[in-house]
C-alpha positions in Angstrom: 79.8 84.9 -58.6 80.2 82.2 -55.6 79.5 83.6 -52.0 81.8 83.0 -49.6 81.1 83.1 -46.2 83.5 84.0 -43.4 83.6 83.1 -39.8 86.3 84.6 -37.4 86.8 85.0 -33.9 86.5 88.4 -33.8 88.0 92.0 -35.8 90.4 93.6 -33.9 94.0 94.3 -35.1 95.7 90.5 -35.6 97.3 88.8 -38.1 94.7 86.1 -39.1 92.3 89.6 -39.0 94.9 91.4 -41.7 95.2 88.5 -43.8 91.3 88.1 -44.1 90.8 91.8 -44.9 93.6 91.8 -47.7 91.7 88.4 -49.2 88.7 90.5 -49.2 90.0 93.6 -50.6 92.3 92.3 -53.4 89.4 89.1 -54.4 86.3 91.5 -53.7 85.5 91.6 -57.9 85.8 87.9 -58.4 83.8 86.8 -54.9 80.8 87.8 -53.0 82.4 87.9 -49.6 80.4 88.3 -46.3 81.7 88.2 -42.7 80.6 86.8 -39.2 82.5 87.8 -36.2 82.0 85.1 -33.1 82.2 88.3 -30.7 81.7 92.1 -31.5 82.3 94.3 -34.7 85.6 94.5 -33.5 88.0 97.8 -35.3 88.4 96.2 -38.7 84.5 95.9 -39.2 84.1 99.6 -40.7 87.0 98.7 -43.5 85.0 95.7 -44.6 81.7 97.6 -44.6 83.6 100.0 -46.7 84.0 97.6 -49.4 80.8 97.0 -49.2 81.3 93.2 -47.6 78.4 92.5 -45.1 79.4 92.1 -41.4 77.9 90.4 -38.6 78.0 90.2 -35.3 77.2 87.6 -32.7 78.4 88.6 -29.5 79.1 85.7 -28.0 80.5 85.8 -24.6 80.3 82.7 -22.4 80.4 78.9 -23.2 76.7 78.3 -21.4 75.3 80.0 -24.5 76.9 77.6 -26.9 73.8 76.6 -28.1 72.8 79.8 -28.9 75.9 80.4 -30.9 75.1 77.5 -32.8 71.3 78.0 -33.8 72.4 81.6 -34.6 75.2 80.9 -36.8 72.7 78.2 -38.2 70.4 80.6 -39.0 72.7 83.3 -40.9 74.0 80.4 -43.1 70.9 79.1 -43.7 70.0 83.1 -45.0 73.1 83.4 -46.5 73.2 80.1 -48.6 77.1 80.3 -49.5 79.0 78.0 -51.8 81.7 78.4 -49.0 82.2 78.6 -45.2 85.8 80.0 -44.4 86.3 79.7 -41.1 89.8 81.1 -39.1 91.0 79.8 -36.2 90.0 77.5 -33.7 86.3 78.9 -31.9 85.5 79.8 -35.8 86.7 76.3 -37.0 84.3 74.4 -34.2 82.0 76.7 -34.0 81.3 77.8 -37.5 82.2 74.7 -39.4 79.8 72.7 -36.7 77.2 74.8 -37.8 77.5 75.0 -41.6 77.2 70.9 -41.4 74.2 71.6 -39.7 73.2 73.4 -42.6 74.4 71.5 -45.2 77.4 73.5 -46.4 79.5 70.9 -48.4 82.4 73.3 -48.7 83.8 74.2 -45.3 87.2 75.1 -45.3 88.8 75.9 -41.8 92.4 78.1 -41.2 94.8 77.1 -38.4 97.4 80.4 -37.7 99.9 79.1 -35.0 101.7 76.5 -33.9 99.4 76.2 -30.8 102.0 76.5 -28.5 101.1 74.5 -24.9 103.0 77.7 -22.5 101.1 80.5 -24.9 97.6 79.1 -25.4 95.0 78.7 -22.4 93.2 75.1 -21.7 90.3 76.3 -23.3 91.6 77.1 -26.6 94.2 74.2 -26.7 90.9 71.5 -26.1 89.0 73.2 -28.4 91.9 72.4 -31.2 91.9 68.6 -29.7 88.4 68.4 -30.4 88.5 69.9 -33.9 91.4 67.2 -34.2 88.9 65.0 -34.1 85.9 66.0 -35.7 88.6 67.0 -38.5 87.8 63.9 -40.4 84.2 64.9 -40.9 83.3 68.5 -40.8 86.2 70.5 -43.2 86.6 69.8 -47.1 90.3 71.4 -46.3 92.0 72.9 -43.6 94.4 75.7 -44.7 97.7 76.7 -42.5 100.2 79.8 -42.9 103.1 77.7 -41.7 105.0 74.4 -42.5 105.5 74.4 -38.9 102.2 74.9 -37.7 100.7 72.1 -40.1 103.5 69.7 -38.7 102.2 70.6 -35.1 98.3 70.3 -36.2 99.5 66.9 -38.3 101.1 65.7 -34.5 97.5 66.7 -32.9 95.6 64.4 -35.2 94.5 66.8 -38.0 93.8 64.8 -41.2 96.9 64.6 -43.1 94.8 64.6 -46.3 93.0 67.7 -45.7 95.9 70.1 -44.9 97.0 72.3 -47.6 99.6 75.0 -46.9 98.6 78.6 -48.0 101.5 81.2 -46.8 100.6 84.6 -46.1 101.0 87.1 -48.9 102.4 90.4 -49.5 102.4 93.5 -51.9 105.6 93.7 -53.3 106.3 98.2 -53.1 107.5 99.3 -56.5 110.9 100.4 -56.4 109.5 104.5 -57.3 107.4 103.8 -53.6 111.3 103.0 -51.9 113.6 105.5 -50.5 116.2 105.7 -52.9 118.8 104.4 -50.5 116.6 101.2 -49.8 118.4 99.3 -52.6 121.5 101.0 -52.9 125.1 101.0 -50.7 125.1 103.5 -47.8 128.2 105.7 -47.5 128.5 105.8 -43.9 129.7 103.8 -41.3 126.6 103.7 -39.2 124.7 100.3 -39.3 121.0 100.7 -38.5 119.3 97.5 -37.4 116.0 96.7 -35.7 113.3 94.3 -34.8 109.6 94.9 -34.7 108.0 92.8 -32.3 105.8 93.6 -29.2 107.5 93.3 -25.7 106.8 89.3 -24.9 108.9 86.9 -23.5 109.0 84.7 -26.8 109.9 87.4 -28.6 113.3 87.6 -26.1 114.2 91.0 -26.3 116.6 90.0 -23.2 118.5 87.9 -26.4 118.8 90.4 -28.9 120.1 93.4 -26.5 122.5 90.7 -24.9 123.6 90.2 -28.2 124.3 93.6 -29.4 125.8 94.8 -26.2 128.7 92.1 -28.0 128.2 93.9 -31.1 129.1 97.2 -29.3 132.3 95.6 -27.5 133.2 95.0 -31.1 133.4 99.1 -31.7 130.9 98.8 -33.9 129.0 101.8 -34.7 125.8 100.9 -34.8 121.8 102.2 -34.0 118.8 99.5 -33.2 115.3 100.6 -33.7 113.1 99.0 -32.1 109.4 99.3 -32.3 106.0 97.3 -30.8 103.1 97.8 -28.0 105.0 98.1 -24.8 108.4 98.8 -26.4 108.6 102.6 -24.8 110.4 104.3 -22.2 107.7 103.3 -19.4 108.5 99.7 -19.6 110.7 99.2 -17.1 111.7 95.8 -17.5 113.2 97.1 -20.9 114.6 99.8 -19.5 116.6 97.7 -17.1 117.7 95.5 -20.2 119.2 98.0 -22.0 120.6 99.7 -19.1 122.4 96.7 -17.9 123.8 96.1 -21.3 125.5 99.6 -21.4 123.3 100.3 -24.8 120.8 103.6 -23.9 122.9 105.5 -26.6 122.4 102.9 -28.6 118.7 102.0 -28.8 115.8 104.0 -29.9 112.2 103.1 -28.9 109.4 103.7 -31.1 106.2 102.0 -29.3 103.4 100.5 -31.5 103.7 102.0 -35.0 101.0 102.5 -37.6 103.1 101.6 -40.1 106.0 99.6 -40.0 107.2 99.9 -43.8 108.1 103.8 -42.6 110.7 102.3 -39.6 111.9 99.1 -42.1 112.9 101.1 -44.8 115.0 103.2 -42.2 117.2 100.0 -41.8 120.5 98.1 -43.1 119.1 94.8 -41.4 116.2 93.2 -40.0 116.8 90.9 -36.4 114.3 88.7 -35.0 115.0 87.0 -31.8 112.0 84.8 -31.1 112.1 81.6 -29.3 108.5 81.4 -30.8 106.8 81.9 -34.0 104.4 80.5 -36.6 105.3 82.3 -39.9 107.2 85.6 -39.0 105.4 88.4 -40.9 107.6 91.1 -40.3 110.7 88.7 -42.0 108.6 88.7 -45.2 107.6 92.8 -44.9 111.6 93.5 -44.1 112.6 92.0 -47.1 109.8 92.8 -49.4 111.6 96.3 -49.3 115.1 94.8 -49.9 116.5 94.6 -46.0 118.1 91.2 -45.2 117.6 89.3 -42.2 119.3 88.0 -39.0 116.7 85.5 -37.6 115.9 82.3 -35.0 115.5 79.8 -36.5 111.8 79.2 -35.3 108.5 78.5 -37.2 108.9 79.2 -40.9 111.5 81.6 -40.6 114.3 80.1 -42.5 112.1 79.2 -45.0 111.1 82.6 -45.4 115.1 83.8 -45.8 116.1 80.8 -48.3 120.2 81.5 -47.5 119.3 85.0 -48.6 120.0 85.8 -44.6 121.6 84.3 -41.3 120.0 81.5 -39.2 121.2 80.9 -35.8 119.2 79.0 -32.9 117.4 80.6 -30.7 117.8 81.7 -27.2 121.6 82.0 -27.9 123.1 85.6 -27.6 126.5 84.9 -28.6 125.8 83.1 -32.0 123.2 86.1 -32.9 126.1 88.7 -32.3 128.2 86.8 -34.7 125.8 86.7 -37.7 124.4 90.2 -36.7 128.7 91.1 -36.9 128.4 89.0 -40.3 125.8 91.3 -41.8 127.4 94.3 -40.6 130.4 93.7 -42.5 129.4 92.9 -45.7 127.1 95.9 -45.8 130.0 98.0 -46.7 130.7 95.3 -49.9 129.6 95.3 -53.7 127.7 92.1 -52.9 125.3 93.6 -50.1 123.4 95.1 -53.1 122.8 92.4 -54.5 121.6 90.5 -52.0 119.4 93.2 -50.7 118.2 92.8 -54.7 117.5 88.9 -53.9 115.3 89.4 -50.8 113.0 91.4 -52.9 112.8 89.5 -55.5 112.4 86.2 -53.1 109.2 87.4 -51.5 107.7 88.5 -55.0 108.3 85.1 -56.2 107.0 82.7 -53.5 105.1 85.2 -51.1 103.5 87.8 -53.0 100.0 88.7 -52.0 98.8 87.5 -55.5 99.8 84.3 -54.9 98.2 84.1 -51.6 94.8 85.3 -53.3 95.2 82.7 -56.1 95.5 79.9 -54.0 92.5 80.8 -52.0 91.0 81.9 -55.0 91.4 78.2 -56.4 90.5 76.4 -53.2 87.2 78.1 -52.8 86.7 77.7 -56.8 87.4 73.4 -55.9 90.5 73.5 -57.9 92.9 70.9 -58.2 95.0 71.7 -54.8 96.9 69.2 -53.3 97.7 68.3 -49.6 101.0 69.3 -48.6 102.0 65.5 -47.7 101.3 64.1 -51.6 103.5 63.7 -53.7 
């Protein structure tokens, strides 16, 4: 069984967290998997240990100790002797795949997540990707991204084209007995429930999206928005204001941070997202995993992710996102809403499934044939 060695940034709740824990958990029987966080145990550490997947902890806190880092995670390779190095995001990439050269690791693989956005991501973190730009063409054996996008931005950097594979997240498809009955099937009533889950950031543009419906509601449509995330709750007052100023507190519902999101998305005729930023939009994927179509920006991967099965406008402009969110409303009440609430399932299962995710990765640490996403 090949050992593969992990190195992230840290544990905590995150997306490049999730997607490492569901590698883990769904490859566990074919892989020995083990995992090094840069900082502290972080809250996922106790769901690895649980599988029984080692975890380890370096605790590293300030750049004078780089050295330190170094030797250390020198050391636990050099105990571990894996037949991979995984490494996510930037610190883990430098960091990690510096130190399995040291110790003679042949197959280092590093993961890029985002599209390293300049207004987002601090000076320290945006030299750190120059840098593993750079040392790019000597360290990795491949360099994995989530996105098109984000591999297009990395590519612009200086990342080797060669190297850069394309491995989009993955999700479990829910079998239709696991669906509310209505998930798939016409609803009777008038009422249009839509929603976006998306913590309260400016890239995110709530501002947008309430904007946008308060033209929905000028329209006499009857509709409710759901919207859930951290800070999305009645003691944001910047929200507050939105919504107020829009005319829409009968309108909106805020939920906070959720647990589980599948629980509000199954609660609603169509998914929004009004981001002016994003890498590879989970939460499109989830939505229509369980059959609910999408009104999206088009930002990052999301219209690759929809595939015409949804509406596209650009972002930052209310007006256009009231029309395709008025678009969606109307043809929820027609034969031919079924069906493509039927099409959005079944696109997910065929190009995002989390099998297909694991296969890829599966094959990549196994050295098989994968090409980069600029060959032909």
């Amino acid at each position: 069984m090949r050992k593969i060695l992990h190195v992230i940034t840290g544990l905590n709740q995150g997306g490049a967290e999730a997607v490492l824990y569901k590698i883990c958990e769904e490859t566990k029987d074919k892989f020995s998997h083990s995992v090094i966080s840069l900082t502290d145990k972080g809250f996922l550490s106790k769901k690895f240990e649980s599988l029984n997947i080692p975890v380890y902890a370096i605790n590293f806190r300030n750049f004078i100790f780089i050295p330190f880092l170094v030797i250390r995670l020198y050391k636990l390779i050099k105990i571990q002797q894996p037949d991979v190095v995984q490494t996510w995001m930037y610190h883990a990439d430098f960091f990690g795949g510096v130190a399995a050269k040291i110790a003679g690791v042949s197959s280092i693989i590093w993961n890029i997540r985002g599209p390293l956005n300049p207004k987002k991501t601090n000076l320290e973190t945006h030299l750190l990707a120059r840098i593993c730009a750079i040392i790019s063409r000597w360290v990795p054996y491949k360099i994995v991204s989530c996105s098109e996008y984000a591999a297009k931005v990395h590519l612009g950097l200086g990342y080797m084209a060669n190297k850069l594979i394309i491995i989009p997240n993955g999700y479990k498809i829910p079998d239709l007995n696991e669906l509310n009955v209505t998930t798939l099937t016409p609803k009777t009533n008038k009422l249009a429930v839509v929603g976006m889950i998306a913590r309260y950031d400016p890239y995110k543009d709530h501002k947008s999206l309430l904007m946008a419906l308060k033209f929905v509601k000028q329209e006499r449509i009857d509709f409710r928005c759901l919207l859930a995330g951290s800070e999305i709750d009645n003691d944001n007052s910047d929200l507050m204001n939105l919504i107020r100023s829009a005319n829409l507190e009968n309108n909106i519902e805020l939920l906070g941070l959720q647990k589980n999101v599948n629980e509000i998305i199954e609660k609603l005729d169509i998914h929004i997202l009004s981001s002016v930023d994003e890498a590879f939009p989970n939460v499109v994927a989830e939505s229509m995993a369980m059959g609910v179509p999408n009104v999206c920006t088009n930002v990052g991967d999301a219209a690759l992710i929809v595939g015409g099965l949804g509406w596209i406008v650009e972002p930052g402009k209310p007006t256009d996102l009231a029309n395709a969110i008025l678009e969606a409303i109307n043809e929820k009440e027609k034969p031919e809403w079924v069906f493509r609430k039927k099409q959005c399932r079944q696109r997910i299962a065929e190009h995002f499934s989390m099998e297909k995710m694991c296969n890829r990765y599966s094959n990549l640490w196994k050295k098989n044939n994968i090409k980069s996403i600029w060959e032909t």
